[in-house]
N, C-alpha and C positions, 0 to 999 in steps of 0.2 A: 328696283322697286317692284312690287307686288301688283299682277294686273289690276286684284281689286281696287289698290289703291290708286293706281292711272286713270283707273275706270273712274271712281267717283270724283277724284280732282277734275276730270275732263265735263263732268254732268255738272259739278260746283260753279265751276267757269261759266258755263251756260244763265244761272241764275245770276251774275252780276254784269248781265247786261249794262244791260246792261247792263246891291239891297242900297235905292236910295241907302247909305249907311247905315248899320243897326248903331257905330260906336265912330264915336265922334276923334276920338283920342286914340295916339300911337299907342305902341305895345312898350312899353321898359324894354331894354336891354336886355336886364338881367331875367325877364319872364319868361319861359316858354316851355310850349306842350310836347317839344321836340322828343323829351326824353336820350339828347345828346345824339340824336340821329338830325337831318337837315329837308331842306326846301329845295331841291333841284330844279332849277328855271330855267328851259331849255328855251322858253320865252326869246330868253336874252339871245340865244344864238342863232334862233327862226330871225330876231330883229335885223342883227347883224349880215345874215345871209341875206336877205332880202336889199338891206341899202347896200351891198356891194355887186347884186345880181340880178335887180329887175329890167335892165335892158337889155340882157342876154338873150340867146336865143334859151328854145327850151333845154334844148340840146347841151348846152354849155350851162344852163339850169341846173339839171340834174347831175352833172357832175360837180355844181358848187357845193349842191346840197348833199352830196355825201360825206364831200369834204371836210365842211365847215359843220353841217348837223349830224345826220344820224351817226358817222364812226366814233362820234363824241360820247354817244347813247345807246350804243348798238343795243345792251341786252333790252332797252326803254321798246324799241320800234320795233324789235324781234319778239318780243312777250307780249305789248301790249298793243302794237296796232298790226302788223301784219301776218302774226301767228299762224305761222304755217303756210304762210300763200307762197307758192309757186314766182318765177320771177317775171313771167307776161304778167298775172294780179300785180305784182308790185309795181310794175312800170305802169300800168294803167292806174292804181291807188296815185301813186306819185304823179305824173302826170296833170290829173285831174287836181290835184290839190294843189299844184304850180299854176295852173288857169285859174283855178278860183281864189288866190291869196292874195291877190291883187287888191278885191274887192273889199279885204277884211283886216287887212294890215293895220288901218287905221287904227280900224277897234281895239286891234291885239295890243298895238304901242298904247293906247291911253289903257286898256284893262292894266298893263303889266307895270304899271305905277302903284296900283297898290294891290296888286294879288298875291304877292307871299303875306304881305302882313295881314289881310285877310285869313289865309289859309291857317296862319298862327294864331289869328283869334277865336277861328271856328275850331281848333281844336282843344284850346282853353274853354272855350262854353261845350263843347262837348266832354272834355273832363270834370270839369264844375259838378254836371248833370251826372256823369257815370266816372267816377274817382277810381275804380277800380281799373279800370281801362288804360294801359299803357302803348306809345306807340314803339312800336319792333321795328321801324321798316323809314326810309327816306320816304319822303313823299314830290311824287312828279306835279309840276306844271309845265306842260309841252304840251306840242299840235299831237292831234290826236287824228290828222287830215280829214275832220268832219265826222268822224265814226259815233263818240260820245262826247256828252260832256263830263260825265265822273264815273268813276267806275273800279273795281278792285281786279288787280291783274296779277302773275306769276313773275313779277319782274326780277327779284332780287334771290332767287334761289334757281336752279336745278333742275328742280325737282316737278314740276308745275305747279306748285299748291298757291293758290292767290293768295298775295300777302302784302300788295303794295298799292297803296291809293295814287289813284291816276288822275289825275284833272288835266280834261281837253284844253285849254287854252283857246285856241279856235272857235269851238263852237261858245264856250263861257262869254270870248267879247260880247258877244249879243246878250247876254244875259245885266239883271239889275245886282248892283251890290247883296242885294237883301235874298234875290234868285240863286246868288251863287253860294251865299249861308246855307240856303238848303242845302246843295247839292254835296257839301263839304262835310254839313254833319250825318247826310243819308249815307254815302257812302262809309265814312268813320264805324256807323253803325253797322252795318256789315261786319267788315273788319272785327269791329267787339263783338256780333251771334257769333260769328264761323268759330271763333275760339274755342267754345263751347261746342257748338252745334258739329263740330268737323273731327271732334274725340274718337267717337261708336259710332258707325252711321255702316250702313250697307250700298252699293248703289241702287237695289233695286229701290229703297228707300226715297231714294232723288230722282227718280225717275216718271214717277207722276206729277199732275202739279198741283198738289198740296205743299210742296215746297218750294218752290217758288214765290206761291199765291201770298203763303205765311210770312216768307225771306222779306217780301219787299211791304207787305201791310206792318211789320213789327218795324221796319223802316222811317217810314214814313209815321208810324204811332212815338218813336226813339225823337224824330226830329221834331215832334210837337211837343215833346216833353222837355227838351232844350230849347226852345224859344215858342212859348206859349202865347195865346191872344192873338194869334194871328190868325188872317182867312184861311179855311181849311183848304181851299184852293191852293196857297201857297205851299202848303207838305207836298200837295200831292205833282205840284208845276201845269195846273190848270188854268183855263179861263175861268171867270164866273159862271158863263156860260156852260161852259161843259160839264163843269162841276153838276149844275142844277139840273143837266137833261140824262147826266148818267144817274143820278139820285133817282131819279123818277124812274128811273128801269131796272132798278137795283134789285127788286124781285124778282125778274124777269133772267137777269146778267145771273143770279145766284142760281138758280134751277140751269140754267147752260149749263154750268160750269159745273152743277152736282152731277148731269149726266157724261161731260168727262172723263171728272175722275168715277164714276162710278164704269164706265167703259174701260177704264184703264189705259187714259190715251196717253201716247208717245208726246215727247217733246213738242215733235212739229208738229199736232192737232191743239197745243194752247197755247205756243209760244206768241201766239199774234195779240194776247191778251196784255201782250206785256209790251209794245210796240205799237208806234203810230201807222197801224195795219190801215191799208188802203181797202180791204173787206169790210164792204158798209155792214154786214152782220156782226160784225165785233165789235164794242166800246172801243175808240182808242187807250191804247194805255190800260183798259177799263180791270184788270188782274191789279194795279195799285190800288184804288177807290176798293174792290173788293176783298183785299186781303188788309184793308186799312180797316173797313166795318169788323171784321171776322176778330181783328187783335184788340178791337176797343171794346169787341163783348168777352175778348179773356181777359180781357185787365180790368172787369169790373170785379172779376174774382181774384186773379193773381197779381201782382205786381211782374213789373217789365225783367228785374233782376231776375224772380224765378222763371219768367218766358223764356229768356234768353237759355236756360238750363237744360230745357225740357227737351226731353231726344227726339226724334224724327216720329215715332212711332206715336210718342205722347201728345205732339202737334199735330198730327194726319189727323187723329181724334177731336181733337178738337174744333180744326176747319173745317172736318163734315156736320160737326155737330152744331156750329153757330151757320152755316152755307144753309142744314134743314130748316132752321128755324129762321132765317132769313127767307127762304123760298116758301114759307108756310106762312107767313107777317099777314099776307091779304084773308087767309084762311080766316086765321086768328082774329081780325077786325071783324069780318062778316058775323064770326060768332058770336063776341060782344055786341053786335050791334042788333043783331037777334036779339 
């Protein structure tokens, strides 16, 4: 494979960081969005491992758990949660994630009663919405040992290119039915840009964060358009709160971010825009909320099928161009108000 193209698969990876019920009624049988590919519930064997190994020491722990889970999943834990780590990291990942399972077992047993057929329905309302859209690829529900709760990872190819939706299982139990529809048709949408967006692309291309910014606002704009009427808090997995105090800085967040990318900064100067950053200078999260504004002012002119199309260069355009006009909003008032 071609540096360029390690190169950009490796920057792609970077941006897929990372419900009281919506549906009352099972799924048919005969329905589904599978596309003849399946649900892998590694659920089940976290379950299993667990009731035959929580009074072990740890020691005898971890060698249950290679046993009985990860040699079962090897490429699942190799691609998508421990990618590349070294094996002190692993021991220390695994470790910590045997201390803390204790705690969460509960949840994980009552989630995994109904999280495939969920996951089967959120990709039926997500074909409904986008028909064109077929799935390539199994889809995981496994411990993700706290990492994420959804996310598109390299699991079922080679090659590294993300191609396989990942659901944490773990962190999901804490989540509401109607939380975890988010997260199913955010991620899915991914999955449906890259297809498009992953054709022609350059790395230097993916190297600002204009792409990012755009990846996860067209996101979150995709997942409102598949289950609409809801608090706009819910696309983005905010409080009310947070929602209404980033709103209020949204000028403020917008001009940051335009000198940025206008600096041309590296990954690790915006990657914290996209993360529950413990830097009280940055919005948590706050690169969702603003790349959610930036895709609701190109959809007043495009539709989402043509966004989706648009190459890397056509998008960069765009986000500085609704980011100015966003950071210019107070301008604009003063003058009418003149």
């Amino acid at each position: 494979m071609s540096i360029l193209k390690k190169t950009l698969i490796a920057i792609a990876l970077f941006f897929l960081f990372g419900l009281s019920s919506l549906y009352a009624n099972p799924i048919p049988d005969a329905v589904s969005g599978l596309d003849e590919h399946k649900v892998v519930n590694v659920l089940d064997d976290l379950l299993l491992f667990w009731d035959q190994s929580r009074d072990m020491s740890l020691r005898r722990q971890r060698r249950a758990w290679t046993r009985m889970v990860e040699n079962k999943h090897r490429d699942y834990f190799e691609r998508a949660v421990y990618r590349g780590a070294d094996e002190s990291a692993r021991r220390v990942m695994l470790d910590q994630f045997l201390l803390r399972i204790s705690w969460q077992i509960a949840a994980i047993r009552e989630f995994n009663k109904t999280a495939p057929e969920l996951v089967e329905r959120g990709l039926l309302d997500f074909k409904s919405r986008f028909p064109e859209y077929s799935q390539a690829r199994d889809i995981y529900i496994a411990p993700s040992m706290f990492m994420f709760d959804g996310s598109v990872r390299p699991v079922q190819n080679e090659e590294g290119v993300p191609d396989t939706l990942c659901l944490g299982g773990d962190v999901l139990s804490d989540y509401t039915a109607e939380q975890f529809q988010m997260v199913i048709a955010h991620e899915l949408f991914h999955l449906y840009h890259f297809g498009f967006l992953m054709r022609e692309a350059s790395p230097a291309q993916f190297r600002t964060g204009h792409m990012p910014l755009i990846i996860e606002g067209m996101a979150v704009a995709g997942t409102e358009m598949i289950y609409p009427y809801l608090p706009t808090s819910a696309y983005l997995h905010f409080s009310d709160d947070e929602l209404a105090a980033q709103e209020v800085d949204l000028m403020f967040s917008s001009r940051r971010f335009l000198k940025l990318l206008g600096d041309e900064s590296p990954p690790e100067q915006y990657e914290s825009w996209f993360t529950n950053t413990a830097d009280p200078t940055v919005p948590p999260r706050g690169g969702y909320l603003l790349g959610y504004e930036v895709a609701k002012r190109v959809l007043a002119t495009y539709t989402m099928e043509q966004m989706v199309r648009m190459t890397p260069a056509q998008l960069r355009e765009h986000v500085e161009e609704q980011l100015l006009a966003m950071a210019s909003d107070e301008i604009v008032l003063v003058a009418a108000g003149n």
